[in-house]
One Martini backbone bead per residue (centre of mass of N, CA, C, O) as a GRO file, in nm:
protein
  470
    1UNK     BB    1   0.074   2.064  -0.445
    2UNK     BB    2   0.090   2.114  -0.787
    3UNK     BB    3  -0.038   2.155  -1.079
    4UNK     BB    4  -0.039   2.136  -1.370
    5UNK     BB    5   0.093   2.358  -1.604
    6UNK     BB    6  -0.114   2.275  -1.836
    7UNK     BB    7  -0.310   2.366  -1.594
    8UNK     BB    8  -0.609   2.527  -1.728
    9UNK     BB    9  -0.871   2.721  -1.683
   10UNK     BB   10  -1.174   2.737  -1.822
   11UNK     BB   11  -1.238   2.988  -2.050
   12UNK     BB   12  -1.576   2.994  -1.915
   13UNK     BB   13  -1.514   3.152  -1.689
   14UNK     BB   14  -1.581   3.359  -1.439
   15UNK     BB   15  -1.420   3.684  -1.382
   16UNK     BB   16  -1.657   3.801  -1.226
   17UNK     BB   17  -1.909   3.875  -1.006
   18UNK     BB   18  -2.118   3.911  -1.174
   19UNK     BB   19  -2.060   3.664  -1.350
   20UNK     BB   20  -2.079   3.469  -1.078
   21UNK     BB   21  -2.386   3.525  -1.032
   22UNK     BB   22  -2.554   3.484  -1.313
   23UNK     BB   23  -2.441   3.176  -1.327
   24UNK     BB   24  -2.531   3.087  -1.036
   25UNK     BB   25  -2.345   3.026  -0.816
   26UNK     BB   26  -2.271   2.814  -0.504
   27UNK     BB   27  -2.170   2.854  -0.189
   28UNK     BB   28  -1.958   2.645  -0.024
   29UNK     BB   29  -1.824   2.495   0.214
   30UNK     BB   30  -1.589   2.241   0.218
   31UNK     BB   31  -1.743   2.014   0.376
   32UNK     BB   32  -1.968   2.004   0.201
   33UNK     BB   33  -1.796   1.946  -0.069
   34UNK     BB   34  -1.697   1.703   0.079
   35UNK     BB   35  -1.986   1.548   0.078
   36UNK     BB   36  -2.122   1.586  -0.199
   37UNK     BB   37  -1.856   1.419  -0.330
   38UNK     BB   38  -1.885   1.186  -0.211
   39UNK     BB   39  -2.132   1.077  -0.264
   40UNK     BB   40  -2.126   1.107  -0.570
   41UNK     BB   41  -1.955   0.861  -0.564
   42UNK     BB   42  -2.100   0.637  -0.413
   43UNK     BB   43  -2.351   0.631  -0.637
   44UNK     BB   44  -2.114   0.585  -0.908
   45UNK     BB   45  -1.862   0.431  -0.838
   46UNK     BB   46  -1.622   0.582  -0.760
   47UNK     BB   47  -1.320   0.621  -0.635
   48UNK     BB   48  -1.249   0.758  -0.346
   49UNK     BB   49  -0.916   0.604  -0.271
   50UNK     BB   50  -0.658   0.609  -0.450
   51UNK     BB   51  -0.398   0.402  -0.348
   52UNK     BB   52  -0.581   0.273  -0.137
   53UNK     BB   53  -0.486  -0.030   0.089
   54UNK     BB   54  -0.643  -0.243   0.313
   55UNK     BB   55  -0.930  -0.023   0.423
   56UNK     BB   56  -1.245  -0.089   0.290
   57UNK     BB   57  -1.350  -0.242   0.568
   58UNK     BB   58  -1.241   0.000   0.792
   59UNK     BB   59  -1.140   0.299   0.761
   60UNK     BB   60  -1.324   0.423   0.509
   61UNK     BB   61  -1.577   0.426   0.693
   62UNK     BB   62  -1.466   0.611   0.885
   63UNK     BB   63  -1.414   0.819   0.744
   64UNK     BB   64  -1.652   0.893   0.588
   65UNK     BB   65  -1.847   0.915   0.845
   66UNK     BB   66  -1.684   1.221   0.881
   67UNK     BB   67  -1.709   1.370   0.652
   68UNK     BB   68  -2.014   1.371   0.626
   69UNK     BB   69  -2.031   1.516   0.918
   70UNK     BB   70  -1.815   1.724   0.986
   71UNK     BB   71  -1.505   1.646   1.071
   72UNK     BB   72  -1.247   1.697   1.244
   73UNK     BB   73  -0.934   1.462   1.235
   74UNK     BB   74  -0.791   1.168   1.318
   75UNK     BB   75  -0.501   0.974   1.244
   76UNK     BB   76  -0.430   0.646   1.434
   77UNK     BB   77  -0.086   0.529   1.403
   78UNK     BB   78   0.157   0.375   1.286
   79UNK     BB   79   0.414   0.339   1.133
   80UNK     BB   80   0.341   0.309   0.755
   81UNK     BB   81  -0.025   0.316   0.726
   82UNK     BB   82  -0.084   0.567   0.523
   83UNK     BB   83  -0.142   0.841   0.631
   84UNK     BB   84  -0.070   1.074   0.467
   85UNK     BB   85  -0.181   0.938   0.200
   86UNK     BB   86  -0.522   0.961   0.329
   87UNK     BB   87  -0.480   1.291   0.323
   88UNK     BB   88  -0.430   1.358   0.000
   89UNK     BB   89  -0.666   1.191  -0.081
   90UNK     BB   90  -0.873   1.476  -0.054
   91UNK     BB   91  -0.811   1.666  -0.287
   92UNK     BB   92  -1.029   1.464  -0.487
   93UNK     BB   93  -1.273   1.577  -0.344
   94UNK     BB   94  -1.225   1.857  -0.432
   95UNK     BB   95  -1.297   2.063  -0.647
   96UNK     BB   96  -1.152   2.154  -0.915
   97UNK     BB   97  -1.280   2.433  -0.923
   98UNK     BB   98  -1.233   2.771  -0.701
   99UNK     BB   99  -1.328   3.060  -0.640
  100UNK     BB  100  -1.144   3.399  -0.613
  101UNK     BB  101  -0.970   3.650  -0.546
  102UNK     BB  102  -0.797   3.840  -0.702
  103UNK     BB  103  -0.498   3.862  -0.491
  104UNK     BB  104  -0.524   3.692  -0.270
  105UNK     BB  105  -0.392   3.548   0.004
  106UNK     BB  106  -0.643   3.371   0.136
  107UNK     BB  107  -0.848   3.248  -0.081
  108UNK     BB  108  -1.132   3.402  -0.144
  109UNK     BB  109  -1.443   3.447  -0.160
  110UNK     BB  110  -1.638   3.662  -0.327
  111UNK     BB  111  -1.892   3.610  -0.121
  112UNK     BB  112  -1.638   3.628   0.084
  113UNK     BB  113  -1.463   3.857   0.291
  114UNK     BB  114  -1.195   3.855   0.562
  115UNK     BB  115  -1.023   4.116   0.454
  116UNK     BB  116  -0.983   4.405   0.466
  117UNK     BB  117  -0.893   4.451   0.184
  118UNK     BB  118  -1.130   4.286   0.038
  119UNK     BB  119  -1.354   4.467   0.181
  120UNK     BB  120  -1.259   4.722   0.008
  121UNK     BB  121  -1.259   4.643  -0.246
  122UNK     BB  122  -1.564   4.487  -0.291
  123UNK     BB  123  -1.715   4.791  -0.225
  124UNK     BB  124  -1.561   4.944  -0.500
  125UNK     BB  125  -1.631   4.694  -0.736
  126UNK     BB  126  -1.799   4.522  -0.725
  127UNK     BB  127  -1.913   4.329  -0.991
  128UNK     BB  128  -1.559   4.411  -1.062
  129UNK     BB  129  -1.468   4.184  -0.907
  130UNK     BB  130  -1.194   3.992  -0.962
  131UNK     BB  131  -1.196   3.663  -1.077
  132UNK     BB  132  -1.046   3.330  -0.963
  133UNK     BB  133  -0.884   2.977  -1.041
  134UNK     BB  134  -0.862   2.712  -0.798
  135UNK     BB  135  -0.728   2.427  -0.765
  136UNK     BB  136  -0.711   2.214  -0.552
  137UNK     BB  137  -0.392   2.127  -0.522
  138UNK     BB  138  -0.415   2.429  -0.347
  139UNK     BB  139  -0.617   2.345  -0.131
  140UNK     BB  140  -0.311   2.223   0.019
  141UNK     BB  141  -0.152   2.222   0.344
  142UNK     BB  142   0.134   2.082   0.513
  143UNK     BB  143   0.254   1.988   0.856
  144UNK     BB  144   0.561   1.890   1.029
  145UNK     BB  145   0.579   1.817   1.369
  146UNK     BB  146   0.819   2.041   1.542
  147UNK     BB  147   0.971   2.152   1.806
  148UNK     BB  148   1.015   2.486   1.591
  149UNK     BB  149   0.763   2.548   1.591
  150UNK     BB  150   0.530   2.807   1.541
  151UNK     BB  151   0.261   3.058   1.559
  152UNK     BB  152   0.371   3.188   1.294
  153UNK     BB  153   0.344   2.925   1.098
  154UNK     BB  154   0.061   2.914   1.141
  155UNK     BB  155  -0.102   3.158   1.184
  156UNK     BB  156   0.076   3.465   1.261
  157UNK     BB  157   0.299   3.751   1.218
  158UNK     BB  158   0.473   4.011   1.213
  159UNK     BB  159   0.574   4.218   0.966
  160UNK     BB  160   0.863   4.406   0.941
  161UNK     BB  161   0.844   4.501   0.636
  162UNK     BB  162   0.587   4.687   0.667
  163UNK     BB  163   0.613   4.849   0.868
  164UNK     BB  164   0.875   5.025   0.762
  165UNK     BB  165   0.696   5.132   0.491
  166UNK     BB  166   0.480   5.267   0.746
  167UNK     BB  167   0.310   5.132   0.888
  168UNK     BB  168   0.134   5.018   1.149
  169UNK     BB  169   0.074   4.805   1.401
  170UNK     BB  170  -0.265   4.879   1.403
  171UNK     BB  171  -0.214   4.733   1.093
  172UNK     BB  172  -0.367   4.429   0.980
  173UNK     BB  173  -0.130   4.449   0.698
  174UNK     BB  174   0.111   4.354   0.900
  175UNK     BB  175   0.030   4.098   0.840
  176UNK     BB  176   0.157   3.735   0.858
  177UNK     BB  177   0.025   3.448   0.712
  178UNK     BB  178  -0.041   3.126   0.819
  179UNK     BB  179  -0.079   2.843   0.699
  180UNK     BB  180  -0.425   2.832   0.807
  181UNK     BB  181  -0.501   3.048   0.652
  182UNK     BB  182  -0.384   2.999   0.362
  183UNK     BB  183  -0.604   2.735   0.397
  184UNK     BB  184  -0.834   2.887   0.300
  185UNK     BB  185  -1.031   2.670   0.160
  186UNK     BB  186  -0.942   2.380   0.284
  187UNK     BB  187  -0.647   2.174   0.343
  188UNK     BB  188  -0.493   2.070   0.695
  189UNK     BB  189  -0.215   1.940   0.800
  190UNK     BB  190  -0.056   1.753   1.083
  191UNK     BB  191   0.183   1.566   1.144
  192UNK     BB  192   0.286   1.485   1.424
  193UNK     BB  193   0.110   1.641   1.664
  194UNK     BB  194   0.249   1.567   1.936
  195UNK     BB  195   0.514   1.698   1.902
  196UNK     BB  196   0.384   1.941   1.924
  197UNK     BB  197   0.404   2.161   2.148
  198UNK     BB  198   0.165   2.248   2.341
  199UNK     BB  199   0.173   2.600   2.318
  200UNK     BB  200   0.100   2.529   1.993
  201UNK     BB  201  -0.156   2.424   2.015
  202UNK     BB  202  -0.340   2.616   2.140
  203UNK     BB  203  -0.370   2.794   1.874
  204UNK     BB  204  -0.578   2.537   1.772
  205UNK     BB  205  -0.850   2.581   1.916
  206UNK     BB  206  -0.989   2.844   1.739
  207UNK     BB  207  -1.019   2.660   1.453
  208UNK     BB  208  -1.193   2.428   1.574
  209UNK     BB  209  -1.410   2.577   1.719
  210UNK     BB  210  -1.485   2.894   1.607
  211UNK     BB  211  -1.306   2.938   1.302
  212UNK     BB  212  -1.031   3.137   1.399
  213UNK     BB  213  -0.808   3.401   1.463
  214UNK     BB  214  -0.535   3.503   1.668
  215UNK     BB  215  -0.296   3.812   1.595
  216UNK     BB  216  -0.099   3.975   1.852
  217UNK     BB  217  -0.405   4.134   1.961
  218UNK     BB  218  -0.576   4.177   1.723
  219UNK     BB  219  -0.848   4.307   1.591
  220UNK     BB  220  -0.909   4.019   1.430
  221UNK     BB  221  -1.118   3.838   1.226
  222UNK     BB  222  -1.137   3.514   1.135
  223UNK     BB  223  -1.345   3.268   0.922
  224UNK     BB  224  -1.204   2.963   0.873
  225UNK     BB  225  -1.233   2.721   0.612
  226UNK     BB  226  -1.161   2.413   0.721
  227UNK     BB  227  -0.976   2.110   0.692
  228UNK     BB  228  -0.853   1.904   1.006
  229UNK     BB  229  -0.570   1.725   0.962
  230UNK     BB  230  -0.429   1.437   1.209
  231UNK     BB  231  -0.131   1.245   1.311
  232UNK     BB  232  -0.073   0.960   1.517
  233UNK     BB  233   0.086   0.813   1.720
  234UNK     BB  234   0.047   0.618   1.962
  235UNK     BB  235   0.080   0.683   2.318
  236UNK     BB  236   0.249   0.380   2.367
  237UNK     BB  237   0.476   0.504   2.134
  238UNK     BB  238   0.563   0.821   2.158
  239UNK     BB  239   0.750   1.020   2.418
  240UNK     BB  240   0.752   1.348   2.277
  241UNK     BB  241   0.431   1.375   2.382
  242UNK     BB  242   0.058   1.523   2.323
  243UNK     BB  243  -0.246   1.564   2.333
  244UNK     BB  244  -0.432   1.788   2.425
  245UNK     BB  245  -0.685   1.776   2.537
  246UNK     BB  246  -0.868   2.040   2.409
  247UNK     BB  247  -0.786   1.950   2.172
  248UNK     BB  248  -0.892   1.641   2.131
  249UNK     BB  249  -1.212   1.748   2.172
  250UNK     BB  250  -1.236   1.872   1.876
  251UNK     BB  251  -1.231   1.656   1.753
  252UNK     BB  252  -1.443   1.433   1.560
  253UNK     BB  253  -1.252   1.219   1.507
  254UNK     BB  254  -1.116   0.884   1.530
  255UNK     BB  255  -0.884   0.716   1.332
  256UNK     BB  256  -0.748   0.387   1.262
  257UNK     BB  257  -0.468   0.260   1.152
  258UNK     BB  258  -0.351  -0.007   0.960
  259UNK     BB  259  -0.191  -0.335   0.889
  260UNK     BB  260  -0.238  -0.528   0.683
  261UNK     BB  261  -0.431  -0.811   0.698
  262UNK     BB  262  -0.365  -0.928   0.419
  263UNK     BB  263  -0.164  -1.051   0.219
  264UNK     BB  264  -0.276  -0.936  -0.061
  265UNK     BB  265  -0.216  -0.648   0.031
  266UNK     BB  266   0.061  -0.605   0.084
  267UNK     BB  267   0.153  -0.708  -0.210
  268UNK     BB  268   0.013  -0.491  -0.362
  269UNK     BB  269   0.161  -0.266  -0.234
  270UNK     BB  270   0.466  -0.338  -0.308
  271UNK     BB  271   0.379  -0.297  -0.618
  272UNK     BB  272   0.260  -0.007  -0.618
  273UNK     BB  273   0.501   0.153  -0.445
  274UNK     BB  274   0.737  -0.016  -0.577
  275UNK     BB  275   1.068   0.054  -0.735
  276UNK     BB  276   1.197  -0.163  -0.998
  277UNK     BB  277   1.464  -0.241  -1.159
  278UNK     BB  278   1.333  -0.564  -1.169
  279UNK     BB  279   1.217  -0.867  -1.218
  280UNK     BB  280   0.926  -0.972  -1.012
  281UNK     BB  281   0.779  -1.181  -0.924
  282UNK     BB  282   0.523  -1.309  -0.725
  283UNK     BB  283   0.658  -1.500  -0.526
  284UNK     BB  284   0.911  -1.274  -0.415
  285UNK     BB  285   0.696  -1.100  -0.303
  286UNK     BB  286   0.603  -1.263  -0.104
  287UNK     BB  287   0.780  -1.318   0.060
  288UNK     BB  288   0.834  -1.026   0.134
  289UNK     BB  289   0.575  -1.026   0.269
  290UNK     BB  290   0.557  -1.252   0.451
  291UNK     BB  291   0.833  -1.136   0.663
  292UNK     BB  292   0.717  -0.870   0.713
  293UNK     BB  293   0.472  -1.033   0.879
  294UNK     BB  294   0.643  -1.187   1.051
  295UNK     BB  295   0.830  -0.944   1.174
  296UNK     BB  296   0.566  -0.802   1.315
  297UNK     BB  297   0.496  -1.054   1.506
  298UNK     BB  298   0.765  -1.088   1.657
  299UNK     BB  299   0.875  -1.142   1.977
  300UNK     BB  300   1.151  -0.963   1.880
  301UNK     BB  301   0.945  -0.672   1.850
  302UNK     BB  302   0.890  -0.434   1.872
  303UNK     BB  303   0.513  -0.376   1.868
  304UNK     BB  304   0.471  -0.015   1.893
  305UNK     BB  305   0.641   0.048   1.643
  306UNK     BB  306   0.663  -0.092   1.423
  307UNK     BB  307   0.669  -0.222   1.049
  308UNK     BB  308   0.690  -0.046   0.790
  309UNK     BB  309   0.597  -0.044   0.459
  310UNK     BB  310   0.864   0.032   0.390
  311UNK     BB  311   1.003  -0.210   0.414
  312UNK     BB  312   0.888  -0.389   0.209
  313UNK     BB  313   0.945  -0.197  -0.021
  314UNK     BB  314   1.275  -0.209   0.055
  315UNK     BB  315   1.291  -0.525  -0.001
  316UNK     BB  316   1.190  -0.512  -0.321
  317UNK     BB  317   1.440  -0.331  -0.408
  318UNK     BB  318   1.683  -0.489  -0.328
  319UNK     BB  319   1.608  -0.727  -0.471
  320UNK     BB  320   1.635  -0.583  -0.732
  321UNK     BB  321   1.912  -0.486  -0.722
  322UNK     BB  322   2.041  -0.772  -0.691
  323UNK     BB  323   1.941  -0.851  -0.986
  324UNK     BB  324   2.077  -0.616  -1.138
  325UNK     BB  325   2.397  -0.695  -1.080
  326UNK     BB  326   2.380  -1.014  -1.185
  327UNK     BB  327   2.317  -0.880  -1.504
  328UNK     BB  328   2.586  -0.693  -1.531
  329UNK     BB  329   2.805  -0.938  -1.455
  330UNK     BB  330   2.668  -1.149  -1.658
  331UNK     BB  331   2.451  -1.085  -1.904
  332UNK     BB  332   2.168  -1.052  -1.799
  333UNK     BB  333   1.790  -1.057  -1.777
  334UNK     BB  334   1.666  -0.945  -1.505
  335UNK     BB  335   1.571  -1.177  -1.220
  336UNK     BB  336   1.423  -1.254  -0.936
  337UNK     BB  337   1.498  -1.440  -0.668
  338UNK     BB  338   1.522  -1.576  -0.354
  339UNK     BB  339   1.847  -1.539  -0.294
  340UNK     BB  340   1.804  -1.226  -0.290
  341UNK     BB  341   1.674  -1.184  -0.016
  342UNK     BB  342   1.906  -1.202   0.175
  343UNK     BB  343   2.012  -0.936   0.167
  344UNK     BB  344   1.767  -0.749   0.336
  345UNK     BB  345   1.914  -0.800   0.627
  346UNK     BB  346   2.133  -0.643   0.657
  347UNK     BB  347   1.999  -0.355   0.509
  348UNK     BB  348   1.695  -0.368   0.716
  349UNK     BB  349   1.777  -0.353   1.052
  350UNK     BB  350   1.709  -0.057   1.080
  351UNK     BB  351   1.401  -0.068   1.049
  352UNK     BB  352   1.425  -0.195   1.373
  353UNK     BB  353   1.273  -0.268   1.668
  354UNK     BB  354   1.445  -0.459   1.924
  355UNK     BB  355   1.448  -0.598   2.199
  356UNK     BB  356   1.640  -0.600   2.410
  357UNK     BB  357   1.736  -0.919   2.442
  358UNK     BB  358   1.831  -0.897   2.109
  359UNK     BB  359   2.119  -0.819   2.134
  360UNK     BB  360   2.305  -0.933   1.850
  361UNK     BB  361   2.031  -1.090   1.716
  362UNK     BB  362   1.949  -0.984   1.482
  363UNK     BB  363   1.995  -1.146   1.205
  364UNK     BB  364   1.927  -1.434   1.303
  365UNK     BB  365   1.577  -1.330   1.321
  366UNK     BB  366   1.599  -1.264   1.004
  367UNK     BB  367   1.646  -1.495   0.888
  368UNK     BB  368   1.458  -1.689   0.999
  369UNK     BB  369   1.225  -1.557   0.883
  370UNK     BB  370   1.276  -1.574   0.596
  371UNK     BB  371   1.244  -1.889   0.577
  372UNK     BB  372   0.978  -1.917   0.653
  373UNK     BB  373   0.841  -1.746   0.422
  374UNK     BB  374   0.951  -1.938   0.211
  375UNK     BB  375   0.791  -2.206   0.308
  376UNK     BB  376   0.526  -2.062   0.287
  377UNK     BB  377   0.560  -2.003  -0.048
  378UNK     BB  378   0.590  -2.310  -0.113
  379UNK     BB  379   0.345  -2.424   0.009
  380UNK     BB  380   0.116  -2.247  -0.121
  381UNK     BB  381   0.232  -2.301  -0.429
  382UNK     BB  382   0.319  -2.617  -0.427
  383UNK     BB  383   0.110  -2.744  -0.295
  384UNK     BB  384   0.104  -3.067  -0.472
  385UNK     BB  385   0.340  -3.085  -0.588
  386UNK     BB  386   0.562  -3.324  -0.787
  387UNK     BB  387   0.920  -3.263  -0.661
  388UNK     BB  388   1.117  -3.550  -0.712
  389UNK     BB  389   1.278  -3.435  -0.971
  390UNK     BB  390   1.434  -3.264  -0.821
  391UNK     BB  391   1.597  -3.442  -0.649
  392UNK     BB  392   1.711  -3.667  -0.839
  393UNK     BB  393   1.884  -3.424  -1.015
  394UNK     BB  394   2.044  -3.408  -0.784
  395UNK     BB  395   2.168  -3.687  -0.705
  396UNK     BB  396   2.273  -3.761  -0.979
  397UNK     BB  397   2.426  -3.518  -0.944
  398UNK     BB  398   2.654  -3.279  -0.763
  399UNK     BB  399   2.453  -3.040  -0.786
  400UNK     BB  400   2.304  -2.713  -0.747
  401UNK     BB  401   2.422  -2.397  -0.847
  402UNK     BB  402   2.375  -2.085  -0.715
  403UNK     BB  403   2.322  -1.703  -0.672
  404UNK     BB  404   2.456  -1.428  -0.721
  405UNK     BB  405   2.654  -1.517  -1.005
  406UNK     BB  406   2.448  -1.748  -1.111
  407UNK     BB  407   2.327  -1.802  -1.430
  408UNK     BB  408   2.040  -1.902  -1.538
  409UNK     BB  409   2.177  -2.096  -1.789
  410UNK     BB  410   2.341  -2.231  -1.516
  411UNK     BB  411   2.098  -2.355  -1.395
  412UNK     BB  412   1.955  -2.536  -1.617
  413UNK     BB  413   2.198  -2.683  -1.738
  414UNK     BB  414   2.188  -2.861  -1.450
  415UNK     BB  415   1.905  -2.970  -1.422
  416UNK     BB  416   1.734  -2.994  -1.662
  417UNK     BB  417   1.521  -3.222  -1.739
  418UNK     BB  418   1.212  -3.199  -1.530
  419UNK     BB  419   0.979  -3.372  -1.346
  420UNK     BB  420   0.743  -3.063  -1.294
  421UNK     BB  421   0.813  -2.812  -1.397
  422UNK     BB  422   0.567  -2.703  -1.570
  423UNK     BB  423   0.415  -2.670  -1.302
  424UNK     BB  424   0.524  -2.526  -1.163
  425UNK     BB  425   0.508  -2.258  -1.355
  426UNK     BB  426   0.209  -2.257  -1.363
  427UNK     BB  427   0.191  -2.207  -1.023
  428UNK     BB  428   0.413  -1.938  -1.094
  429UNK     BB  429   0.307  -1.779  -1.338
  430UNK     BB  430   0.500  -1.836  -1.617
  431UNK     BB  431   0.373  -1.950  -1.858
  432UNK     BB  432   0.430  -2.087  -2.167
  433UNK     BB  433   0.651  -1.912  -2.191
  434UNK     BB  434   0.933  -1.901  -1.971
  435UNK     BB  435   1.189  -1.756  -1.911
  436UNK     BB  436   1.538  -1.810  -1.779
  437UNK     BB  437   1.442  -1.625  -1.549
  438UNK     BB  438   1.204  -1.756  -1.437
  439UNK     BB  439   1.296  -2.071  -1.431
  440UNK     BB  440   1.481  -2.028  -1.236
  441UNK     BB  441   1.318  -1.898  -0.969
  442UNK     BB  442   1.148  -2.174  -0.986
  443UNK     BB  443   1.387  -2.369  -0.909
  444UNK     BB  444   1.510  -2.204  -0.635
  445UNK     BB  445   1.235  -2.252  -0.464
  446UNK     BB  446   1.224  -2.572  -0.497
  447UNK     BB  447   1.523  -2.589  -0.331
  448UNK     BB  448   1.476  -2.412  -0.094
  449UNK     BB  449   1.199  -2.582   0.000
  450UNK     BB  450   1.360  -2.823   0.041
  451UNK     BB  451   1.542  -2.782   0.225
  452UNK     BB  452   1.380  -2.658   0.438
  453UNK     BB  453   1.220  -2.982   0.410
  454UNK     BB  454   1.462  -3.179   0.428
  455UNK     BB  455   1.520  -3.286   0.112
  456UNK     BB  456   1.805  -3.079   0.101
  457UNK     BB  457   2.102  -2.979   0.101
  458UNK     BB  458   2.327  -2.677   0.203
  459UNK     BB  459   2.562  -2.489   0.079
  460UNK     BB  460   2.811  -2.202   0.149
  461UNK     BB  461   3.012  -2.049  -0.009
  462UNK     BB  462   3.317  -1.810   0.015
  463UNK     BB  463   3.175  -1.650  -0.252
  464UNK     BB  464   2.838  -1.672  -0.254
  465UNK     BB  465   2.757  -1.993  -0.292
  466UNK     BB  466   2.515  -2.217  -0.377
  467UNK     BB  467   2.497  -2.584  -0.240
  468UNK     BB  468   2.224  -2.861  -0.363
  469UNK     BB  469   2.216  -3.163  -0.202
  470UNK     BB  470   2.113  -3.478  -0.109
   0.00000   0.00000   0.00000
């Protein structure tokens, strides 16, 4: 995470260390600015964790009372449910610059240096020690917990070039350091921290208890200041490792992430996260909310794995794929359907765990929920509004041809004029002039609706059109 490059420090900030003594500077640990500026957010009602959706009364509350407490943390839960993004969200917390002393290695603050080398520097150089100013978003550093990661990638260990150059082995300058304290004064995170060797968590021991570090042996102590945050799997989902006891202890908060509890927010997430690259109605959305939150429910679903809300994002994104395929071979402006959500049953049961005895029957079950989705956003969405004119238009004419490369304007030519349009559409906001493909979409919505709810006749021809009958 680097700042954009044509953002640089304001130029009335103090270049040495005597001019930021002057300026009146006051040096705060990590945890102290993440509370200052937390507080400062709360009183001022400035949103505190811009892009995170349906945690407001449940884990950010549990949340802000550990930063507040100066805990460090673990955010425990399912694939899928936003723990990556609400720990990058804290980097919003901390100052926007924050002094360090130029050319330092790990950005120690100046009135604070904790490397031999800057504290000889400092001794030398008195209140002539040039410092620089560091953006927040370079004070945060993560790392995804692999099998192969090593105590050299995350604490540090002898650089063997430094060696070469004629250092002593018991010279502190060989040292390279690793992840954890290049992020000092800053945030840490560590991604499915279970996953990491149990061997390579112990070194994160003295990190979180002591606040130090220590590389290969050498006697050299770091006094490390940084907000130590980890991701976890719950354990009875997990099978590839486990927190051990004394990490686990060391950590002052445990915070559970869930996913989406109202439909409304899973909505917003799938619109906020979504790259659509077609218009989707809001009820095609709807749909695929509806859809994510059926098969999370469903007991032929593994409930451990969990349905992570990539799925919703993946279905909402290939429904836009498909109406932009169906734009492109028939040229009309791309516009989602309801029957486009189809699609997403074939290409997206890779992202699902499915319980044992449901082998084989994975389409039949996505299918299944898919439709019930449906029916839900059609009662939903037009409970009580008088659609028997959709009924007799059909029943009138020979049946009325959808699918997936007949265009809005084939839509409509069939239908004609029915009464209750125009309810409809205002019932899913397609406005007062609403184009020929939201007009199809609203169309499409209550014949597949009317066939759900039994009213309706429904057959799919060899070539992938949908042929709705009396």
């Amino acid at each position: 995470m680097s700042p954009d490059p044509s953002l640089n420090p304001p130029a009335d900030l103090p270049t040495t260390l005597g001019a930021l003594r002057a300026g009146g500077h006051v040096q705060r640990s990590v945890k102290a600015e993440l509370r200052a500026n937390l507080l400062a957010r709360m009183q001022d009602g400035t949103t505190r964790f811009p892009g995170i959706v349906g945690f407001d009364d449940t884990v950010l509350p549990e949340l802000e009372r550990a930063l507040l407490a100066g805990h460090d943390l673990v955010l425990l839960g399912e694939r899928g449910q936003g723990k990556t993004r609400l720990i990058r969200s804290l980097v919003g917390l901390l100052d926007e610059w924050t002094p360090v002393i130029e050319g330092s290695e790990l950005g120690e603050h100046p009135y604070e240096p904790v490397l031999p080398a800057s504290i000889r520097r400092a001794a030398e150089l008195g209140d002539d020690l040039p410092v620089a100013w560091r953006h927040r978003s370079l004070r945060y550093a993560e790392k995804l917990a692999t099998p192969d990661t090593s105590v050299g990638d995350l604490i540090g260990d002898v650089d063997p070039v430094r060696v070469a150059q004629g250092r002593t082995l018991g010279d502190p300058d060989t040292i390279h350091y690793g992840l954890v304290p290049r992020t000092h004064r800053g945030i840490f995170a560590i991604n499915e921290l279970p996953d990491l060797p149990e061997r390579i968590q112990v070194s994160l021991l003295n990190v979180l208890e002591e606040r130090d570090v220590q590389v290969r042996g050498y006697q050299i102590r770091l006094p490390l200041d940084l907000l130590l945050v980890a991701s976890a799997n719950p354990e009875d989902y997990t099978n590839r490792g486990r927190i051990i006891t004394p990490l686990k202890d060391r950590f002052g908060a445990e915070v559970r992430t869930h996913y989406p509890l109202e439909l409304d927010d899973e909505i917003a997430l799938v619109a906020q996260e979504a790259e659509l690259v077609a218009d989707v109605p809001d009820h095609v959305l709807e749909v695929v909310a509806r859809f994510t939150r059926a098969v999370r429910e469903s007991p032929s679903v593994d409930a451990r794995s969990g349905v992570s809300a990539r799925f919703a994002v993946a279905a909402a994104e290939t429904v836009a794929g498909a109406a932009l395929r169906r734009a492109a071979l028939r040229g009309e402006p791309a516009v989602a359907r309801v029957g486009d959500t189809e699609s997403v049953v074939g290409t997206l049961r890779g992202k699902v765990e499915f319980e044992s005895g449901e082998e084989g029957r994975e389409v039949e079950v996505l299918a299944h929920l898919l439709r019930t989705a449906v029916a839900e956003t059609f009662r939903a969405r037009l409970g009580g509004v008088d659609v028997s004119g959709f009924v007799a238009a059909v029943q009138e004419g020979s049946g009325v041809e959808t699918g997936e490369l007949v265009t809005a304007e084939e839509v409509l030519q069939q239908v004609g004029t029915v009464a209750g349009l125009a309810k409809v559409l205002d019932r899913l906001g397609a406005g007062e002039a609403p184009s020929p493909g939201e007009a199809a979409a609203g169309i499409e919505l209550v014949l597949e609706g009317l066939h759900l709810t039994r009213r309706l006749a429904k057959d799919v021809t060899d070539d992938g059109r949908t042929v709705y009958g009396g």
